[in-house]
mmCIF file as gemmi writes it, N, C-alpha and C atoms, coordinates in Angstrom:
data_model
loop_
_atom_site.group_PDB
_atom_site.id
_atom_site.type_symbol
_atom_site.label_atom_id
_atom_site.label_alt_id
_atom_site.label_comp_id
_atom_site.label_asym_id
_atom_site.label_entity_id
_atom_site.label_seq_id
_atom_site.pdbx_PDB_ins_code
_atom_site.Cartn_x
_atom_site.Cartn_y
_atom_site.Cartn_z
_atom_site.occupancy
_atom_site.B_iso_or_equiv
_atom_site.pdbx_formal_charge
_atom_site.auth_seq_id
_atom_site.auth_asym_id
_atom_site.pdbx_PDB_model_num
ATOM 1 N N . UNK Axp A 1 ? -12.181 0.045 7.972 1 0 ? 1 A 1
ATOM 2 C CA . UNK Axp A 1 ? -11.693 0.949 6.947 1 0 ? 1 A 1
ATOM 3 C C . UNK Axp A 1 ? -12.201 2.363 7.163 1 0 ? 1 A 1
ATOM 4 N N . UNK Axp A 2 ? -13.145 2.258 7.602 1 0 ? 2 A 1
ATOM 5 C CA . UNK Axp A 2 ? -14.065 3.855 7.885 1 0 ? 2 A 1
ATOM 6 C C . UNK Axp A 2 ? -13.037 4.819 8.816 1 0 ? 2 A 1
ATOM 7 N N . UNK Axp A 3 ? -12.29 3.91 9.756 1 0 ? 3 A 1
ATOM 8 C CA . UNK Axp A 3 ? -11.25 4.819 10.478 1 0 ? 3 A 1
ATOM 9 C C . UNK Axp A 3 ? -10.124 5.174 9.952 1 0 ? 3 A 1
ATOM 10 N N . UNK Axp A 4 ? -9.53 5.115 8.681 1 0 ? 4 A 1
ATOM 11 C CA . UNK Axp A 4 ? -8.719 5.312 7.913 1 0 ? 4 A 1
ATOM 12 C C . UNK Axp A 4 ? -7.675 4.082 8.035 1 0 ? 4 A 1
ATOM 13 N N . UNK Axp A 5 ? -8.267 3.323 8.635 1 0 ? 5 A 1
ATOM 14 C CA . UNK Axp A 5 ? -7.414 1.713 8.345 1 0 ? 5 A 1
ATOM 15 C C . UNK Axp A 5 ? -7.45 0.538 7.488 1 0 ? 5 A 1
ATOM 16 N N . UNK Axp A 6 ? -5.871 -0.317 7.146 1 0 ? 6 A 1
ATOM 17 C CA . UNK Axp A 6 ? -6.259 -1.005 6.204 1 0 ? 6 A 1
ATOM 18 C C . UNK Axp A 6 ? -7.562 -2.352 6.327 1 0 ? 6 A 1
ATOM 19 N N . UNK Axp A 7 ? -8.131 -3.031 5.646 1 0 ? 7 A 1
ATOM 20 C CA . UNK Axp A 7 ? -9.243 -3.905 6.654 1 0 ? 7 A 1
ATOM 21 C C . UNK Axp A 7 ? -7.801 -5.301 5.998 1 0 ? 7 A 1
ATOM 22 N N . UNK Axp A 8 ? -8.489 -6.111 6.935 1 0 ? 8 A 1
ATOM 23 C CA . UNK Axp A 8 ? -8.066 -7.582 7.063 1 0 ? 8 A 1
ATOM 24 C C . UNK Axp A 8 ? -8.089 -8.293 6.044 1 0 ? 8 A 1
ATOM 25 N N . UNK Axp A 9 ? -6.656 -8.603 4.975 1 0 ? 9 A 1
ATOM 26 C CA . UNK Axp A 9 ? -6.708 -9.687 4.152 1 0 ? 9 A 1
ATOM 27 C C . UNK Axp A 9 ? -6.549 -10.992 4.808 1 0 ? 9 A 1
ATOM 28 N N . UNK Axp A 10 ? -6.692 -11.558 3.318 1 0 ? 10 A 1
ATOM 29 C CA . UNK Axp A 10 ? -7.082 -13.234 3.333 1 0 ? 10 A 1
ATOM 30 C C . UNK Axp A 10 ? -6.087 -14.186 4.728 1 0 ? 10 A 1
ATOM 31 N N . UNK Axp A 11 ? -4.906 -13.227 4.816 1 0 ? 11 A 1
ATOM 32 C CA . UNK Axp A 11 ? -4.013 -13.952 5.544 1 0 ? 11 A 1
ATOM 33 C C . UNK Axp A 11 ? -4.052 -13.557 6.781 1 0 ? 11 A 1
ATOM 34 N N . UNK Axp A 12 ? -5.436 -12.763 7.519 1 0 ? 12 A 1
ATOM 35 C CA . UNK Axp A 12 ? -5.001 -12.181 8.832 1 0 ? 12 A 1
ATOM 36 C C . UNK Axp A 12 ? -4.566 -11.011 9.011 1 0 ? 12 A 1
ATOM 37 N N . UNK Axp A 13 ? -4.15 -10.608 8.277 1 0 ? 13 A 1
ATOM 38 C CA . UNK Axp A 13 ? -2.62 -9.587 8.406 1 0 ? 13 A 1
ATOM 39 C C . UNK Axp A 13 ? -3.72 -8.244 7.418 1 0 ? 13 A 1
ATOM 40 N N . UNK Axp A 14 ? -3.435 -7.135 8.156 1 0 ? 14 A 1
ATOM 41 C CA . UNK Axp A 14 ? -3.731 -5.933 7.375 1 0 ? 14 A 1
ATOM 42 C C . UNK Axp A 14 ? -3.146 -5.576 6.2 1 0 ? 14 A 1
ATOM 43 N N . UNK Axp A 15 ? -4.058 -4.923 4.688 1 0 ? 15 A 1
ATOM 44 C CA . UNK Axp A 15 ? -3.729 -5.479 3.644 1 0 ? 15 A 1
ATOM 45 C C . UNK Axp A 15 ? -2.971 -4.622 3.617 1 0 ? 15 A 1
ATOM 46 N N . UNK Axp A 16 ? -2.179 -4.528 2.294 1 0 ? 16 A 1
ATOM 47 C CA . UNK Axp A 16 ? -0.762 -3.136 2.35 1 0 ? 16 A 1
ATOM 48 C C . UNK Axp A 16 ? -1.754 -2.858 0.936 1 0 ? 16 A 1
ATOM 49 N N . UNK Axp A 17 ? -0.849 -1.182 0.447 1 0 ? 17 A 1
ATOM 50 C CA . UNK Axp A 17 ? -1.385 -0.909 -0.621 1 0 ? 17 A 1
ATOM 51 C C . UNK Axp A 17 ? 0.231 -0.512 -1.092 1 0 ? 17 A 1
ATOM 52 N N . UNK Axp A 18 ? 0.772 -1.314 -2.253 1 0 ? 18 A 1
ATOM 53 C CA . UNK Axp A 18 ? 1.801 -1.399 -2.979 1 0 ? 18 A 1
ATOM 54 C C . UNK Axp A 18 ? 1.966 -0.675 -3.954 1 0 ? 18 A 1
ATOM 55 N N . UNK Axp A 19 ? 3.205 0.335 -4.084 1 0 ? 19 A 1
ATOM 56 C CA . UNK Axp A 19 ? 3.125 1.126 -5.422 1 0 ? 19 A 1
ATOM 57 C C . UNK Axp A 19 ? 3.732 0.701 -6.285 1 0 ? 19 A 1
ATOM 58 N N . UNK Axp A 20 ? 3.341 0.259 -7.753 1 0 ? 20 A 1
ATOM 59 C CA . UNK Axp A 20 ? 3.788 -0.57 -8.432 1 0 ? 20 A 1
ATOM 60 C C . UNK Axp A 20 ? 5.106 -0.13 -8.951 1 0 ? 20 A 1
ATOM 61 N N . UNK Axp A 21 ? 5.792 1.293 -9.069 1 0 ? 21 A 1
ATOM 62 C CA . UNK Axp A 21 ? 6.687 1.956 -10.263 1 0 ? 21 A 1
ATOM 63 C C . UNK Axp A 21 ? 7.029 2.305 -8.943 1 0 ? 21 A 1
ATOM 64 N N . UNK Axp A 22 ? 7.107 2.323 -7.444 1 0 ? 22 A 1
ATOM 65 C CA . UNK Axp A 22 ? 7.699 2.728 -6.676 1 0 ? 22 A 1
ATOM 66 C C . UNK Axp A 22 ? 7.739 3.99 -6.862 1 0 ? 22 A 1
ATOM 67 N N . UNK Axp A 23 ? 6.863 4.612 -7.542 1 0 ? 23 A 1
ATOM 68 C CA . UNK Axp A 23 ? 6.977 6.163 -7.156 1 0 ? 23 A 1
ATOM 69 C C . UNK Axp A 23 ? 5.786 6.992 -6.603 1 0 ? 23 A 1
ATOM 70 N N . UNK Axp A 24 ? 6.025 7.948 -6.19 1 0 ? 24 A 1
ATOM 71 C CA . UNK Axp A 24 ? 4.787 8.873 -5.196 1 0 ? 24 A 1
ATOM 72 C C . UNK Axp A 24 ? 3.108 8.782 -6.172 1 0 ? 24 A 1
ATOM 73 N N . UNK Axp A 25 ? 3.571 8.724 -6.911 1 0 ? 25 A 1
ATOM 74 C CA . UNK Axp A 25 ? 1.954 9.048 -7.956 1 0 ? 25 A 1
ATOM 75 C C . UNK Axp A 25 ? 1.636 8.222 -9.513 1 0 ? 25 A 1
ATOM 76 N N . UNK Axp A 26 ? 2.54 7.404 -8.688 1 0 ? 26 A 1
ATOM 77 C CA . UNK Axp A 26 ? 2.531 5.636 -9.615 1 0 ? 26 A 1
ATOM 78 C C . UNK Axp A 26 ? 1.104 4.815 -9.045 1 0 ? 26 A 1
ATOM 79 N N . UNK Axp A 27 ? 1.205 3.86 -9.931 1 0 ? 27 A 1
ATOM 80 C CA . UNK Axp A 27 ? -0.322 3.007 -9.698 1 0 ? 27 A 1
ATOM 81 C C . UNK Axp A 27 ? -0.221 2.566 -8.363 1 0 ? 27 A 1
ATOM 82 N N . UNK Axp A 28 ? -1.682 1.818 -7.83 1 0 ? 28 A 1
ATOM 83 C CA . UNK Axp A 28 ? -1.219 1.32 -6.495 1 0 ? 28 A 1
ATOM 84 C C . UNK Axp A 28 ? -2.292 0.007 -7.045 1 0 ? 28 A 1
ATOM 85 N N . UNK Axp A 29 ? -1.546 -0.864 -6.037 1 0 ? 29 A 1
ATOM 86 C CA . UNK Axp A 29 ? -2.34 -2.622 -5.591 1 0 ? 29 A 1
ATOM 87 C C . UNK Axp A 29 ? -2.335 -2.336 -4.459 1 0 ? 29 A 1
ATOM 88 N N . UNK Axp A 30 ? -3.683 -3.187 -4.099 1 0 ? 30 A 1
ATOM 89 C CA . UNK Axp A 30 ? -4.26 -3.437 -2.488 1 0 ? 30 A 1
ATOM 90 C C . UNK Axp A 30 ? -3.604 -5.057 -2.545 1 0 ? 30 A 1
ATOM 91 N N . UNK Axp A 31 ? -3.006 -5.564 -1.881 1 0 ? 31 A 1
ATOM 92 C CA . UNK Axp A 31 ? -2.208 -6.839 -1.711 1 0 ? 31 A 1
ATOM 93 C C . UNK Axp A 31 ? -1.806 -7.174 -0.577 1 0 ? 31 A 1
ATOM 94 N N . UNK Axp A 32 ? -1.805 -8.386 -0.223 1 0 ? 32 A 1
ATOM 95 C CA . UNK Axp A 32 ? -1.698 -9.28 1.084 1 0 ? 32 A 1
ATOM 96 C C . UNK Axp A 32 ? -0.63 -8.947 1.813 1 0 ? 32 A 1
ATOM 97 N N . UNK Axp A 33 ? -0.644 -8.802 2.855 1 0 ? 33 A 1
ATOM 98 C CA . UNK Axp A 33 ? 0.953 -8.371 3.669 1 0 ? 33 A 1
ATOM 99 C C . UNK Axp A 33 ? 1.807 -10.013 2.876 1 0 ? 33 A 1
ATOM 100 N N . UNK Axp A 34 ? 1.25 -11.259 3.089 1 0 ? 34 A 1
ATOM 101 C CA . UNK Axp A 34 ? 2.305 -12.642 2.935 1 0 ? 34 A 1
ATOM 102 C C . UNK Axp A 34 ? 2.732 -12.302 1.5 1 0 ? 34 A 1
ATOM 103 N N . UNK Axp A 35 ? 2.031 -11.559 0.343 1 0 ? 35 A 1
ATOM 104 C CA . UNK Axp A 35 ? 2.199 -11.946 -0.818 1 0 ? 35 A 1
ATOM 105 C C . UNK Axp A 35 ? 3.5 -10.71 -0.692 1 0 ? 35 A 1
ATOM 106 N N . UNK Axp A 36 ? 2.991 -9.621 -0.361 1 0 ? 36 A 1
ATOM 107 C CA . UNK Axp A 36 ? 4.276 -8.49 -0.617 1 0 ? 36 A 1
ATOM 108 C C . UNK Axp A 36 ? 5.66 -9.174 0.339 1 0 ? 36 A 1
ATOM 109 N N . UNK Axp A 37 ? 5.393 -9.567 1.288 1 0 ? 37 A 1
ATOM 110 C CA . UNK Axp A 37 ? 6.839 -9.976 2.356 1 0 ? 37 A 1
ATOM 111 C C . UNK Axp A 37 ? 7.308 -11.325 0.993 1 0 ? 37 A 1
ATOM 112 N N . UNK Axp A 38 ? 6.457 -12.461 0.616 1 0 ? 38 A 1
ATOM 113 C CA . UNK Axp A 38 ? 7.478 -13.751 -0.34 1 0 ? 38 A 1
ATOM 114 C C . UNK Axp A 38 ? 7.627 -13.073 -1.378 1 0 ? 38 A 1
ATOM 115 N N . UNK Axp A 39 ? 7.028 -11.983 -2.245 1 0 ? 39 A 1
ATOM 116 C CA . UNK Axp A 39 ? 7.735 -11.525 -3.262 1 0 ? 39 A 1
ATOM 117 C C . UNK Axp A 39 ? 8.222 -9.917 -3.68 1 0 ? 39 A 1
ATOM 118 N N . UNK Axp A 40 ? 9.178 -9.956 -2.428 1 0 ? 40 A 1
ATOM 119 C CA . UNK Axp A 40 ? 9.529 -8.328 -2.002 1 0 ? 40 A 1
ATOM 120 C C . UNK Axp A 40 ? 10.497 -8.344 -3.049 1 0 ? 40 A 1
ATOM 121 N N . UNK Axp A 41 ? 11.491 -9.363 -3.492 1 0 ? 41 A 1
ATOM 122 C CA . UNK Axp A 41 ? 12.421 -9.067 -4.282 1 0 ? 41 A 1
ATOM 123 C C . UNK Axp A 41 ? 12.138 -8.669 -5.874 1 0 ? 41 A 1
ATOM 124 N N . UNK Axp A 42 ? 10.956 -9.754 -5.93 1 0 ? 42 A 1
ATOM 125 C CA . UNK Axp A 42 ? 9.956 -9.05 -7.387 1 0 ? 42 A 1
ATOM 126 C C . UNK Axp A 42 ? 9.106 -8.28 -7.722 1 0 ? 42 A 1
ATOM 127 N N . UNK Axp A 43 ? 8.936 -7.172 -6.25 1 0 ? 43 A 1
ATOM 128 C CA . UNK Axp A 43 ? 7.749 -6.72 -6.709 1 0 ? 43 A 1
ATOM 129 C C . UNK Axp A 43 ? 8.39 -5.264 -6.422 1 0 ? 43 A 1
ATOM 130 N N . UNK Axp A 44 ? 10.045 -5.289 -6.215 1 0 ? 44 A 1
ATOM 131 C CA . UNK Axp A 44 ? 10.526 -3.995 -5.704 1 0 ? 44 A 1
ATOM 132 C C . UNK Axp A 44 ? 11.21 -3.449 -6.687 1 0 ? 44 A 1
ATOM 133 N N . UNK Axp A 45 ? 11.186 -2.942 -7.695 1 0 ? 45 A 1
ATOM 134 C CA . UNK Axp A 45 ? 11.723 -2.544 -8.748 1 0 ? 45 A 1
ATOM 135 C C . UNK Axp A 45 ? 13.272 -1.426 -8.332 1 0 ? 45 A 1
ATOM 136 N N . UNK Axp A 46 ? 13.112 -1.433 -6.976 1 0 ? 46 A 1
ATOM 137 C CA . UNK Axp A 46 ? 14.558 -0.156 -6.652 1 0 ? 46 A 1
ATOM 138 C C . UNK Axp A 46 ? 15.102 -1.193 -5.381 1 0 ? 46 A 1
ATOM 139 N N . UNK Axp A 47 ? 16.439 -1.127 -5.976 1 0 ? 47 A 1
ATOM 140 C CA . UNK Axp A 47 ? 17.403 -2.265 -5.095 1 0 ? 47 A 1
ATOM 141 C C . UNK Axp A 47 ? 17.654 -1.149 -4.101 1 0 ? 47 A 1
ATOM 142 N N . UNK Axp A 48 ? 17.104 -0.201 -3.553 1 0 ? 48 A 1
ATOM 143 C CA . UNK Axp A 48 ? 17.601 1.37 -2.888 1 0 ? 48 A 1
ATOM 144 C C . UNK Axp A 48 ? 19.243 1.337 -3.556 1 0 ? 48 A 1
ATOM 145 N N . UNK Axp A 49 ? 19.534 1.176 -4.588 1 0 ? 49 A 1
ATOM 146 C CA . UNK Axp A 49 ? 20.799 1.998 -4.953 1 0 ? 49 A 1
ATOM 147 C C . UNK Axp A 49 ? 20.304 3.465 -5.445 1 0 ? 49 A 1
ATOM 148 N N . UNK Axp A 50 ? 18.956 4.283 -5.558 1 0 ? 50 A 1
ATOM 149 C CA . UNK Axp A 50 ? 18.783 5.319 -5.801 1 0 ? 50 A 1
ATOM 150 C C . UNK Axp A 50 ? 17.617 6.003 -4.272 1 0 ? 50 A 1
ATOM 151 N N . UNK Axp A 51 ? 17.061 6.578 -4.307 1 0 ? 51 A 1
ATOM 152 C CA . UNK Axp A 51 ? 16.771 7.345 -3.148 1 0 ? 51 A 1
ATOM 153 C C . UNK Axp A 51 ? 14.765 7.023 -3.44 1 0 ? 51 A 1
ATOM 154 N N . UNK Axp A 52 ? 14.242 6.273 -2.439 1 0 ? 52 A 1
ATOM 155 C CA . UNK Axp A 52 ? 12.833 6.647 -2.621 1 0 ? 52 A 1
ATOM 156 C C . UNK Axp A 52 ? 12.234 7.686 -3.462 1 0 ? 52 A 1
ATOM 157 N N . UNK Axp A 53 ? 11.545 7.457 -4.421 1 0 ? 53 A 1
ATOM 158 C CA . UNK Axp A 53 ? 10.305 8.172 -4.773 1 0 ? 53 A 1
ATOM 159 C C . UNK Axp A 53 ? 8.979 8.342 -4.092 1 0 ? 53 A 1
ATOM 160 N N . UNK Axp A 54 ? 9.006 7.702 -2.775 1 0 ? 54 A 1
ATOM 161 C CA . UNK Axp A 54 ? 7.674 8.008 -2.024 1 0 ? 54 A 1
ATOM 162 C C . UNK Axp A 54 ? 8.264 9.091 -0.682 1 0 ? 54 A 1
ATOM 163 N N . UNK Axp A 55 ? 7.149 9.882 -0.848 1 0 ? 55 A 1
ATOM 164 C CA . UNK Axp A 55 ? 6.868 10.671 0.395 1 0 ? 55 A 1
ATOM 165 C C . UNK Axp A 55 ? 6.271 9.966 1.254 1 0 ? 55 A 1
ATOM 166 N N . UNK Axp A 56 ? 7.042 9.572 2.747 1 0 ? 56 A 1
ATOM 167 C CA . UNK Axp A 56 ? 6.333 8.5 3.26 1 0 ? 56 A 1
ATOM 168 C C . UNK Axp A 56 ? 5.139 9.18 3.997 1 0 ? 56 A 1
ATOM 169 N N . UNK Axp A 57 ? 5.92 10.328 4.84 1 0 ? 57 A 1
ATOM 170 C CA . UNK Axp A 57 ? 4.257 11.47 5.632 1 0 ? 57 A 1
ATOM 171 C C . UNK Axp A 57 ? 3.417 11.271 4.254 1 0 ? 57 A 1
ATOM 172 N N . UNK Axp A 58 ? 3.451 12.122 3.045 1 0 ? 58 A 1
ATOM 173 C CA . UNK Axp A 58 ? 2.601 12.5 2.616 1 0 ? 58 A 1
ATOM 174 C C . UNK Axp A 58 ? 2.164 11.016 2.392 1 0 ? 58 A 1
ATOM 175 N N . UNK Axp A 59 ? 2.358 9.973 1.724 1 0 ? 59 A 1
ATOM 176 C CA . UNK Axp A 59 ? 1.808 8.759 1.414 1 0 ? 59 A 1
ATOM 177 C C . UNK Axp A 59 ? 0.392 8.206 2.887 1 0 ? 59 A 1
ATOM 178 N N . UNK Axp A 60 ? 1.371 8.468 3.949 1 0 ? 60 A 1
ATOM 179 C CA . UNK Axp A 60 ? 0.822 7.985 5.503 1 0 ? 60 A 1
ATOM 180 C C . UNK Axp A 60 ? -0.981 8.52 5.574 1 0 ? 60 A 1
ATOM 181 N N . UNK Axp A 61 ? -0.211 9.582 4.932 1 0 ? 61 A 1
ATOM 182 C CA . UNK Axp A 61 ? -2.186 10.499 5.226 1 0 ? 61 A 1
ATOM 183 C C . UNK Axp A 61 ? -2.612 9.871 3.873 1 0 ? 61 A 1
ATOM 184 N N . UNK Axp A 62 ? -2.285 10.019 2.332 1 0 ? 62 A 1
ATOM 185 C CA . UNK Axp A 62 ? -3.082 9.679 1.596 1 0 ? 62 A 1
ATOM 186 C C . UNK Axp A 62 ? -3.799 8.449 2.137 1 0 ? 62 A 1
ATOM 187 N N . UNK Axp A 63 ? -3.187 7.676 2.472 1 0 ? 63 A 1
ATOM 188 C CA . UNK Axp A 63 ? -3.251 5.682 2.446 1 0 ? 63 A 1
ATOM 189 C C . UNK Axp A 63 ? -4.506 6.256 3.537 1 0 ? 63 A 1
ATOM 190 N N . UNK Axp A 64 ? -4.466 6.683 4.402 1 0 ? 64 A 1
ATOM 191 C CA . UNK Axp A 64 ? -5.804 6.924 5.581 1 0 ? 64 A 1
ATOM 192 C C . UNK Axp A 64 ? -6.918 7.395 4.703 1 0 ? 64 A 1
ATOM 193 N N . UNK Axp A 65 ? -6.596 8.395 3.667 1 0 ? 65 A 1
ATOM 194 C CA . UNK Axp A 65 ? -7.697 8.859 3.196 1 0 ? 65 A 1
ATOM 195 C C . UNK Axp A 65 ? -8.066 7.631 2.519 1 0 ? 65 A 1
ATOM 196 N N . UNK Axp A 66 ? -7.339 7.117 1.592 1 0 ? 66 A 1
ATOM 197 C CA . UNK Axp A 66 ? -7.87 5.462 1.013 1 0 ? 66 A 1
ATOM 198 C C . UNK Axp A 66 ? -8.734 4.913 0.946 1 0 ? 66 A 1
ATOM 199 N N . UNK Axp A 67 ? -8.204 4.632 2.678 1 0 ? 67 A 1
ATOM 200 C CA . UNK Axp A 67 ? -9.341 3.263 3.013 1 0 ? 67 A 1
ATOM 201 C C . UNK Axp A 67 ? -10.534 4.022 3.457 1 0 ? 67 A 1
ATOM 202 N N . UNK Axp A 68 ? -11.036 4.986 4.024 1 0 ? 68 A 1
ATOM 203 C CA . UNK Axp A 68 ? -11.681 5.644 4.214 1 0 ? 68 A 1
ATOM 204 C C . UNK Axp A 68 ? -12.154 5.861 3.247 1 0 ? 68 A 1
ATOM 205 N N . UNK Axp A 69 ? -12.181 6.187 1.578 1 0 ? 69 A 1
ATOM 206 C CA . UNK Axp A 69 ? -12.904 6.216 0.523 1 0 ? 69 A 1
ATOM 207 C C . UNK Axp A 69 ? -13.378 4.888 0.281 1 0 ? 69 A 1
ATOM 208 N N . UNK Axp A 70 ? -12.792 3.989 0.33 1 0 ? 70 A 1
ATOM 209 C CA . UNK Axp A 70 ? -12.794 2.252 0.005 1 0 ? 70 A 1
ATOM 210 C C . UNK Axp A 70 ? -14.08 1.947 1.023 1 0 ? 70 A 1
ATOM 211 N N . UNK Axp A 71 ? -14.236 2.677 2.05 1 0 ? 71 A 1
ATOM 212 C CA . UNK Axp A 71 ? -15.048 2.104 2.874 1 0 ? 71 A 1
ATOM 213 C C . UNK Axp A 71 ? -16.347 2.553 2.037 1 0 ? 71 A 1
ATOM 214 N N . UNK Axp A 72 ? -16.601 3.747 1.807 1 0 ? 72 A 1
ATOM 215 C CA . UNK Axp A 72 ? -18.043 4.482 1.797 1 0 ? 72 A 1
ATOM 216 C C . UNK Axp A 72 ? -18.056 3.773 0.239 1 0 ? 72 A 1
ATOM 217 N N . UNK Axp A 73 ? -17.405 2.634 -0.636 1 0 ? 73 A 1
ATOM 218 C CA . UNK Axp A 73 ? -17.532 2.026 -1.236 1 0 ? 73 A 1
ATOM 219 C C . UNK Axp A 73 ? -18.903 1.027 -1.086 1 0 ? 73 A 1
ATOM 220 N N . UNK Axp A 74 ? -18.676 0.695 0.46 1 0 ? 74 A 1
ATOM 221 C CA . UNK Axp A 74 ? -19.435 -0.322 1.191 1 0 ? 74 A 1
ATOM 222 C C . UNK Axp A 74 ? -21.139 -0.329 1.944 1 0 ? 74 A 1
ATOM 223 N N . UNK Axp A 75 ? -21.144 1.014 1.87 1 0 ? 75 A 1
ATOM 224 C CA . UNK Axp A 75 ? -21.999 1.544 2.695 1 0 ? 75 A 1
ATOM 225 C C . UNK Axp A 75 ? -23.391 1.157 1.801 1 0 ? 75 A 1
């Protein structure tokens, strides 16, 4: 995490961080890559019939800064 990466959930798989309201500055969950892929249809509130609310660049750097805060959690 110290390198701005996600660390390893329960399933192997690097964890995702999920925005709950699907929008840029909506809540976020730290959650399992298996749990977001079996419940993508319930946990996606926009069928994309309207246009993202996330900035994916800008999201890309926050999410680095993240885990990188999450880490010095640890220290």
């Amino acid at each position: 995490m110290s390198s701005g990466r996600a660390p390893i959930g329960t399933d192997g798989k690097p964890v995702n961080l999920h925005h709950m309201l699907q929008k840029q500055d909506g809540a976020i969950a730290e959650i399992t890559q298996s749990f977001h892929k079996e419940n993508h249809g319930v946990i996606h509130i926009n069928d994309n019939s309207i246009p993202s609310g996330i900035n994916r660049a800008e999201f890309n750097k926050w999410r680095s800064n993240y885990w990188k805060d999450r880490a010095k959690s640890y220290k």
